[in-house]
C-alpha positions as CSV (number, residue, x, y, z in Angstrom):
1,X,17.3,24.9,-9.3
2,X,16.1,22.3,-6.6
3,X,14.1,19.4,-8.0
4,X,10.7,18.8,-5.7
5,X,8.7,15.5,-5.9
6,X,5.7,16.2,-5.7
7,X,3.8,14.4,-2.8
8,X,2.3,11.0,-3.5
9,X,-1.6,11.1,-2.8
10,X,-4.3,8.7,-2.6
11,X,-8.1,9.3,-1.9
12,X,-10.5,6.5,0.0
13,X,-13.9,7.6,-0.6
14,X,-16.9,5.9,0.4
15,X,-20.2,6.6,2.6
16,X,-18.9,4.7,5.8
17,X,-22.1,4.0,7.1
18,X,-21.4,3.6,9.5
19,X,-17.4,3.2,9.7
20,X,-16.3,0.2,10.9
21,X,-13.1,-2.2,11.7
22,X,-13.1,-3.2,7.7
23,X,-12.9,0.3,6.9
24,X,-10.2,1.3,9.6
25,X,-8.3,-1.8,8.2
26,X,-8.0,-0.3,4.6
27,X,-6.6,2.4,5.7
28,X,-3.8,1.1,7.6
29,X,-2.9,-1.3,5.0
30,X,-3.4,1.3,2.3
31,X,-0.6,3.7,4.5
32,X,1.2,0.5,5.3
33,X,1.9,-0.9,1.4
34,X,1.1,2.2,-0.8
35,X,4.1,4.3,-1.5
36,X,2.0,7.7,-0.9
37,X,3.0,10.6,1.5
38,X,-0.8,11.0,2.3
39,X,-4.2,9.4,2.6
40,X,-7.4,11.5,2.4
41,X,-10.7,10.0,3.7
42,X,-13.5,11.2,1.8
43,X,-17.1,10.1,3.3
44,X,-19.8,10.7,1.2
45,X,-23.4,12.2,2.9
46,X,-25.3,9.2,1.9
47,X,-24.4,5.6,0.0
48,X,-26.9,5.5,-2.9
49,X,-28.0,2.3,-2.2
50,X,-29.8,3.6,1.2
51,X,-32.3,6.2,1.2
52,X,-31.2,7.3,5.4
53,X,-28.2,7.8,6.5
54,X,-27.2,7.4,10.3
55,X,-25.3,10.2,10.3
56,X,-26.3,13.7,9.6
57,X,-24.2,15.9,6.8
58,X,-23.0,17.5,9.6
59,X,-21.7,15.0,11.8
């Protein structure tokens, strides 16, 4: 029987609104230092502190 790791996953939620250089930067540090195989990006529709968003839930 072949032991399988099983892949090393972080999340990076947030409303990105809008996405900017501070938010790009996470990531490639995150992918840089983090021992992880892979990085989802979660937005979220709308940050609960704002009542628009710039983007619409489909965008």
């Amino acid at each position: 029987m072949v032991n399988q790791s099983k892949p090393e996953v972080a999340i990076f939620g947030g409303s990105f609104d809008p996405p900017h250089r501070g938010h790009q930067e996470i990531v490639l540090k995150a992918v840089e230092h983090l021992d992880i195989d892979r990085l989802i990006i979660v937005p979220a529709y709308l940050n609960p502190f704002k009542s628009t968003s710039l983007a619409s839930a489909q965008k």
